[in-house]
Each structure stands twice: as C-alpha cells, then as structure tokens.
C-alpha positions as CSV (number, residue, x, y, z in Angstrom):
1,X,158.4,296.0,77.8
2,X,158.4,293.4,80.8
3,X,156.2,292.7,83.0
4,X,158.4,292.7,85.9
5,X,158.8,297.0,84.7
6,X,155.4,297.5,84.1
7,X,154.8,296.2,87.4
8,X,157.4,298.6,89.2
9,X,155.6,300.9,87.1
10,X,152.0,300.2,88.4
11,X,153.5,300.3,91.7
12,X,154.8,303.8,91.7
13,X,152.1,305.5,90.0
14,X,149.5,304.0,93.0
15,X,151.8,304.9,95.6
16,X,151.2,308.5,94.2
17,X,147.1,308.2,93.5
18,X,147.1,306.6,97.2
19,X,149.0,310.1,98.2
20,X,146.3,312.1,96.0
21,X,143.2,310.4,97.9
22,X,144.6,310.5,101.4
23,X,146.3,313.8,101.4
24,X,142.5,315.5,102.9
25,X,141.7,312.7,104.5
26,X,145.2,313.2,106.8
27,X,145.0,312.9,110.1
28,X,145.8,315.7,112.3
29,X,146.7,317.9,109.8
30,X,146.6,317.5,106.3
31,X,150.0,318.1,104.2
32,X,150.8,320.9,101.9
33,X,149.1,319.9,98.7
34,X,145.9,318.6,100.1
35,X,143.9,321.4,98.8
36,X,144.9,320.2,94.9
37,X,143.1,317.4,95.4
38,X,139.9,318.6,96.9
39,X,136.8,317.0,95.7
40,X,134.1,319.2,98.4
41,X,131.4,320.3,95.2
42,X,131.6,316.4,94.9
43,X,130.9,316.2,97.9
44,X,128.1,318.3,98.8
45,X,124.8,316.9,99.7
46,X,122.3,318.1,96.8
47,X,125.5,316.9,94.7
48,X,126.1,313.0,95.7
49,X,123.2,311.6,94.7
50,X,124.5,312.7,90.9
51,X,127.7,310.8,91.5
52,X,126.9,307.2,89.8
53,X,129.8,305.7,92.1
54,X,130.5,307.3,95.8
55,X,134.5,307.1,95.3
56,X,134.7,308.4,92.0
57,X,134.2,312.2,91.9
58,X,136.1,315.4,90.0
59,X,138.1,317.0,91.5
60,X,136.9,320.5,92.4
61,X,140.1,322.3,90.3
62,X,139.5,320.0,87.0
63,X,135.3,319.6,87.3
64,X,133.3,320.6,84.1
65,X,131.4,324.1,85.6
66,X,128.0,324.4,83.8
67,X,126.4,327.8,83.7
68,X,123.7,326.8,85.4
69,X,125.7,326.0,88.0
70,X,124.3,322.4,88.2
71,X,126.8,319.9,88.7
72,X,127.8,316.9,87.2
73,X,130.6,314.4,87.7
74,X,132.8,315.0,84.7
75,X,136.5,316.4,84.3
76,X,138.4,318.8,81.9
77,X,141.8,316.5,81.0
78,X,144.5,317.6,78.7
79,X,146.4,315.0,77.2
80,X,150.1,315.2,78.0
81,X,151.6,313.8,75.0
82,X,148.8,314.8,72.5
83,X,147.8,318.1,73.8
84,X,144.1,318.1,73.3
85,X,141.3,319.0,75.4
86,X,138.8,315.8,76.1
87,X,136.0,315.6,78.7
88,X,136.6,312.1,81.1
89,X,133.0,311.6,82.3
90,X,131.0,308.6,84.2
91,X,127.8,307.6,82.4
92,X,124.6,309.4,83.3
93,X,122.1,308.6,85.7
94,X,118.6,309.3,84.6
95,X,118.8,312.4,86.9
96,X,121.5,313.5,85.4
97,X,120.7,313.2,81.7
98,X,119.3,317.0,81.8
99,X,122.4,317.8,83.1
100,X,124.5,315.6,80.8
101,X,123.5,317.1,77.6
102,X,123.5,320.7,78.6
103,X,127.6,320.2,77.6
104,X,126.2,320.6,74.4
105,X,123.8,323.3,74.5
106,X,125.8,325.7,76.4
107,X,129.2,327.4,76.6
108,X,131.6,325.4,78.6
109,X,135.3,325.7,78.7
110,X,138.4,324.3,80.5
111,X,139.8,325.5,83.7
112,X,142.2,328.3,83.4
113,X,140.5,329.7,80.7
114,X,140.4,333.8,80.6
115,X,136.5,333.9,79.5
116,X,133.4,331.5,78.4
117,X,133.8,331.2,74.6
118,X,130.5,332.3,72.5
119,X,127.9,329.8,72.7
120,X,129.3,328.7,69.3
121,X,132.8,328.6,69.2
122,X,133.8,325.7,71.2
123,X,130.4,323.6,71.0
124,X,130.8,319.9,71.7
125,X,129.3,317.5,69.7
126,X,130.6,313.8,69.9
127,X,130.3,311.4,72.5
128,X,132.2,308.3,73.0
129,X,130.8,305.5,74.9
130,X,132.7,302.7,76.3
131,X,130.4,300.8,78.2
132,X,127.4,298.9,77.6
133,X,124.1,300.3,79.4
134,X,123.8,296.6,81.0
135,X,126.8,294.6,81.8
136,X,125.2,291.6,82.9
137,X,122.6,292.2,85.8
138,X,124.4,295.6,86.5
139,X,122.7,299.2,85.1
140,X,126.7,300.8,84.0
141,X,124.7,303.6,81.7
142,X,121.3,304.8,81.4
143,X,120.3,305.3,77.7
144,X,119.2,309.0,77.5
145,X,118.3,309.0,73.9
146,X,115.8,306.9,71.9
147,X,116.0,303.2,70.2
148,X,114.2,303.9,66.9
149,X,115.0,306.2,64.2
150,X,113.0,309.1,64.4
151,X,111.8,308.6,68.1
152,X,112.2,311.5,70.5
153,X,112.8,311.8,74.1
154,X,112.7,314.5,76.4
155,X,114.2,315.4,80.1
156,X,113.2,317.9,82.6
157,X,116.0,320.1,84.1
158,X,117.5,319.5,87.9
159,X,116.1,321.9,90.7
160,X,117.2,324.9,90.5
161,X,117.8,324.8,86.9
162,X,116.0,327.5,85.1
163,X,116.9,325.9,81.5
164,X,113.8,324.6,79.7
165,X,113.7,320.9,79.3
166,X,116.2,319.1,76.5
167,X,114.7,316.9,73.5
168,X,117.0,313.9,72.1
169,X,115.9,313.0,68.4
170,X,117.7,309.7,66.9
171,X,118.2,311.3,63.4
172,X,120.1,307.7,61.9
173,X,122.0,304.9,63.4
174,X,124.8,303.0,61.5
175,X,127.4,300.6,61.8
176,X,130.4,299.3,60.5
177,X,130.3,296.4,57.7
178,X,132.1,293.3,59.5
179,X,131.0,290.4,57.1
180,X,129.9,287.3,59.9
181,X,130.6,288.9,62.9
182,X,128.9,291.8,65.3
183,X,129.2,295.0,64.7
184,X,132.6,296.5,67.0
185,X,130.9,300.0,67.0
186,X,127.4,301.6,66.3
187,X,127.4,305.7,64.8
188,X,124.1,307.6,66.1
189,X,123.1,311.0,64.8
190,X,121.2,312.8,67.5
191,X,119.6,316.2,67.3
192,X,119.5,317.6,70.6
193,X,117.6,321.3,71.3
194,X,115.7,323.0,73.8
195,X,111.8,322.5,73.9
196,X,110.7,325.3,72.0
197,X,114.1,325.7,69.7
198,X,113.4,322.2,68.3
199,X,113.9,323.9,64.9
200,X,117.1,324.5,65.2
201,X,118.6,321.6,67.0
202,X,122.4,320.8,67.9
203,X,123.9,317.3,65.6
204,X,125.9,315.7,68.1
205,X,127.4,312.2,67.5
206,X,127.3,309.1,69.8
207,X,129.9,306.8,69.2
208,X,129.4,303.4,71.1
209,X,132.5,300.5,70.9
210,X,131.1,297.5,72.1
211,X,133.8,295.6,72.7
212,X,135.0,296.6,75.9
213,X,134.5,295.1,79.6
214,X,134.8,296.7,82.8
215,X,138.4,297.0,84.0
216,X,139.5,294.6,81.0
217,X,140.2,295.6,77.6
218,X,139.0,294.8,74.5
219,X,140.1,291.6,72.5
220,X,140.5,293.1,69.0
221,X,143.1,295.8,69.1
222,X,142.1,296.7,65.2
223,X,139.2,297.6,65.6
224,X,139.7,299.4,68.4
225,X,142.3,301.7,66.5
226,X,139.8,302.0,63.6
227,X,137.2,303.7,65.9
228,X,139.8,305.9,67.0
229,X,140.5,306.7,63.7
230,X,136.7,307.4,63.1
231,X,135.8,309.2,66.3
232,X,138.6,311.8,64.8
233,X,137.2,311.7,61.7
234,X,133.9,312.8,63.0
235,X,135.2,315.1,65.4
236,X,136.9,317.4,62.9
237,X,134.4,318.7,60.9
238,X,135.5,320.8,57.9
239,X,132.2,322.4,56.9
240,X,132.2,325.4,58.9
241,X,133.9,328.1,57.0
242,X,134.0,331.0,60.2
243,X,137.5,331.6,61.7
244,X,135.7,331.3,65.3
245,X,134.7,328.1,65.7
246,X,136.5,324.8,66.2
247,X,136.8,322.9,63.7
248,X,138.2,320.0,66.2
249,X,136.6,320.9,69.9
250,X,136.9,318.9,73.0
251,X,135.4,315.2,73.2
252,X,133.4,314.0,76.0
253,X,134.6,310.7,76.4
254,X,133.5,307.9,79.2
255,X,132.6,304.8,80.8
256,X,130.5,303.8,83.6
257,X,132.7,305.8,85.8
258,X,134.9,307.5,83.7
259,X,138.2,307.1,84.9
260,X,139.0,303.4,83.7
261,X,138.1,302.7,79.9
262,X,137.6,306.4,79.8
263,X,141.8,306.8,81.1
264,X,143.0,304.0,79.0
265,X,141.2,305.0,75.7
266,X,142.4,309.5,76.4
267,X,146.3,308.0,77.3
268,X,146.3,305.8,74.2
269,X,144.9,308.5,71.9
270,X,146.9,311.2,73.2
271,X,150.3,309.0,72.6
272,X,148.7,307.7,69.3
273,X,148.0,311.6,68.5
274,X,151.4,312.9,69.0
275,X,153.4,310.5,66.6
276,X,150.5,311.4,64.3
277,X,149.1,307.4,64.6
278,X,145.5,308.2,65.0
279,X,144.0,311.0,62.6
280,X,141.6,309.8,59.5
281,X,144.3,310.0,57.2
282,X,146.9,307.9,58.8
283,X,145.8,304.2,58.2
284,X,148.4,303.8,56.0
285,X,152.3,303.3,56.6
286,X,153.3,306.5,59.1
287,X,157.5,307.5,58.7
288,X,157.7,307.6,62.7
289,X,161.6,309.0,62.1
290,X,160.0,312.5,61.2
291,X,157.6,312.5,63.9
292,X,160.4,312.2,67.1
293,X,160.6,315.8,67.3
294,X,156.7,315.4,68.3
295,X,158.2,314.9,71.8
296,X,160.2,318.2,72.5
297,X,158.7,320.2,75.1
298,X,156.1,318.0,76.0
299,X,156.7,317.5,79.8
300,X,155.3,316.2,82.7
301,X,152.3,318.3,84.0
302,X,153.1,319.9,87.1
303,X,152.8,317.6,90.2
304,X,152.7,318.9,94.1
305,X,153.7,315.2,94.8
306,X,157.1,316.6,92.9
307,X,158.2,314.4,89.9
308,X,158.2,310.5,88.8
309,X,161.4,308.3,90.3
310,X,164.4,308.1,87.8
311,X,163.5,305.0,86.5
312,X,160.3,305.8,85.0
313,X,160.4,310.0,84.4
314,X,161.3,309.4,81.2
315,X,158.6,306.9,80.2
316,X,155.9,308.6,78.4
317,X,153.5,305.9,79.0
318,X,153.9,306.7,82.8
319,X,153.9,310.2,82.4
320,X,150.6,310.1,80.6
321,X,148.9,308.0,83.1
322,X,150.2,309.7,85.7
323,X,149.5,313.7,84.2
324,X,145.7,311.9,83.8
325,X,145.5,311.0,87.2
326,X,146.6,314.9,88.0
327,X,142.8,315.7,86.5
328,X,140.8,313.0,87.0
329,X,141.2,310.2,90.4
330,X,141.4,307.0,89.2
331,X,142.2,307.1,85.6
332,X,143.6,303.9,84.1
333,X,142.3,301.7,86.8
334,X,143.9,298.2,86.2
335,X,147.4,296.5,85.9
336,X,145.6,295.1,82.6
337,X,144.7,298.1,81.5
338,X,148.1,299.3,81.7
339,X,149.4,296.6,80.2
340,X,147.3,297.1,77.2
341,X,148.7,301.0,76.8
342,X,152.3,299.7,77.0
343,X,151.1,296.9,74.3
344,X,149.2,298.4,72.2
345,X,151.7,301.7,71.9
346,X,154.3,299.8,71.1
347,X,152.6,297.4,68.5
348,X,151.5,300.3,66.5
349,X,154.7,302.2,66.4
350,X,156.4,299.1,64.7
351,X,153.8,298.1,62.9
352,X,153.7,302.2,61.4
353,X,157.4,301.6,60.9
354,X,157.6,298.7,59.3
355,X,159.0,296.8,62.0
C-alpha cells in the first residue's frame, strides 16, 4: 500500500469528519444531518467539566447511558469488519472515577437495544488501557485503583447520584516474562463492589500496554498483537455454565481521550477479528483462503454524508475507520496511526499465510 494512497485516503476520510464537526456549527442553517452528530449532553454545563478534553465528546446517539443517569464521556462502537460491541472511552478524571466504574456494577447496553439486560447478563469486566497516567509532565490518566496488592481504594458518587460509594481492591498484578527488557503489558485483578456488598465483589481485569505514545504508535508490532491475543483471552471467560450471560461481553477500551490509540487498537482488532487473526487460539499459522467469505455482508455502516468515493469504498481499512468515526469524533487521529492499520493488517495477513 503507498503512501501516496494512504494519503488520498487520509484526505477523504477528514473531509468527512470535518463535515461531521461542522454540520451544527453551520451557519445560518444547519444541513440535513446535523442532528446525527449532536453532541448537546456533552455539552451541558454540570456535564463539561467530566470531559478530560473540551473537543472530544460522544456523541449524544452513540454515548454510554448509565442508570443513574450521570454522564460520562464514553461511546458504544460496533466494529465494522469484526462485529463486536467495545466501549471507546477517554481516561478518567478523578471526578469521574465513581462514574467510570459504575460500567461495571450496573446494567448498561448499546444503543438500539430493545431493553437493559439483567444486571448479570451483559456485565463488563476488562479494561484496556493505552496510555500511561503521566506522559511526561502531562496527567493523560488518573489511577483510580491502588499500587499495592491488597490495598483498597474507595470513591464517592457524583451529585445527584444516589449509588453508594465504589471500593477498588488490587487482588494481584502480573506481567509478561520478557528476559532483559521491560515488561510490554502489566495484568491487574481488581475487585470492584459497592460499600456495603464488599463481600461479593465484581473481578474485572485491567490490562495496561505500555508501549504506546500519544498520536504515535507502538515500536514492537509483536507484542502488540500478543496483548490482543491476551485481552481476548481474558475477555472470554468459559467458566460460567448459565445460557444468559456473555461469555464474551463488550470491552471498555481507551486512551487519554479515547478516540486515537483507542480507534487505532478497535479498527485493528475488528479487521484482525474477522479473518479470525486475533483469538487465543490463533498464534499459529491461520489458512486465510477459508476465511474470505468472513467479508460477505459486512458493509459500510450507514452514513448521512452518503458513501466513501469509488476509489476507496471498497477498502476495508477505510471503511473501518470511517464506520468508527460514525460513533465516536475523532477516532484514528493521525496519518501515522493510519499508516500503522494499513501496515500492520497487511503484515499479519502474509505472515498468517505464509507469504
């Protein structure tokens, strides 16, 4: 894949994010679709202060809608190609950690959906972090659980929040063996309840890769792809024997703001997921030939800015990015960053096929 195409690419695909951000900001009348791409909950006064950066918000169709009815600046996505359901969200603020971990106390579920699933059946319970708490000088995530094994930390709700307070307890931390070098990822087991229900607390997993700056990408494309691989592996958990609940629910996935790691890491996983690339049990050698028909009747999700140009509708690397920007503003937010999906796609589907 050029450069010169990816750049035509790029190109295109901001022409049509531009059109997303300006079409409520038209001046004197706003077109058609503008109310698609409404962000006003965003946008509410009691509600900005919760947004970690002012030009990165949810929009209003795609936000994640808490029972509480306390907002916080995170977005359903559906991957195109893939077809799962992930949660894009921007890092907590320390006001926000309340708000943060009630995604995994209470039932939650995507837009479009007919009724709230039992408390249960859809519960979330792994994070994946992409950004360091400090990058530099710069705050990017506040650490709402504890250091030290064992340690327990605990956060008042918002106002107007009726919920009792929510206790983080670091249960065990781990991380891979890389003889000589630093550690790509670090595995926390967290216990998260209630106060008062701290005897039956929720095991959700934080998954942090360490290896990735803001709006670059990381430098070693292995072991990014083998914490992939693991964040599947302990997403699907195979332990619960009742029919009603998932055995592989939604992800909450993000950065600092959510849309730029966050985008690049869902587009990747969702291409990676629909030739079959990144489940546990796919390390080895993949025959990609049985896996074309992965394709049929995936298509573009539907766009009021109409359809990509005829030189790139039928690139599933743009349609991803683009079906991604549909949910969330911003996602994938660099040329290199691009680059790297287009790269790192690519690579793997040789490398699976022996190429």
């Amino acid at each position: 894949m050029t450069e010169i195409y990816i750049k035509r690419v790029e190109a295109e695909l901001s022409n049509r994010e531009a059109a997303r951000v300006e079409s409520h900001q038209a001046e004197p009348k706003e077109p058609a679709y503008a109310p698609h791409y409404r962000t006003s909950v965003a946008q509410v006064p009691a509600n900005v202060r919760c947004n970690r950066y002012m030009d990165v918000v949810p929009y209003d169709r795609s936000r994640v809608i808490l029972p509480t009815g306390t907002y916080i600046n995170a977005s359903w996505v559906k991957e195109l190609a893939g077809g799962k359901w992930t949660i894009a969200t921007q890092a907590p603020l320390e006001r926000t950690a309340h708000s943060f971990l009630s995604m995994f106390l209470l039932p939650i579920a995507p837009p479009g959906s007919n009724s709230s699933p039992p408390p249960e059946a859809n519960r979330l319970r792994t994070i994946v972090q992409l950004t360091p708490n400090m990058e530099g000088r710069l705050a990017k995530a506040f650490p709402y659980f504890p250091k030290t094994v064992g340690e327990e930390m605990k956060w008042p709700p918002p106002k107007h929040d009726h919920t009792p307070p929510i206790k983080v307890r670091l249960l065990e931390v781990s991380s891979p063996e890389e003889e000589g070098e630093q550690p790509s990822w670090k595995h926390s087991v967290l216990a998260v309840s209630y106060e008062g229900k701290e005897d039956s607390p929720h095991l959700v997993r934080h998954l942090h890769f360490l290896g990735w700056p803001d709006h670059g990408v990381p430098q070693d494309i292995r072991s990014l792809l083998q914490f992939m691989q693991f964040v599947e592996a302990c997403n699907t958990d195979g332990t619960h024997t009742d029919a009603a609940i998932n055995p592989d629910p939604p992800i909450v996935i993000g950065c600092s703001a959510g849309v730029g790691r966050t985008g690049t890491y869902i587009a990747l996983a969702s291409l990676l997921r629909a030739h079959g690339l990144n489940r546990p049990d796919t390390i080895s050698v993949v025959d990609i030939s049985n896996r074309k028909a992965d394709w049929n009747g995936t298509s573009p999700i539907s766009s009021p800015l109409g359809p990509l140009s005829e030189e790139i509708k039928e690139d599933k690397i743009a349609q991803e990015v683009d079906a991604l920007r549909e949910q969330r503003p911003m996602m994938v937010q660099s040329h290199a960053q691009l680059r790297f999906i287009y790269s790192v796609f690519l690579a793997t589907l040789k490398l699976e096929n022996g190429s």
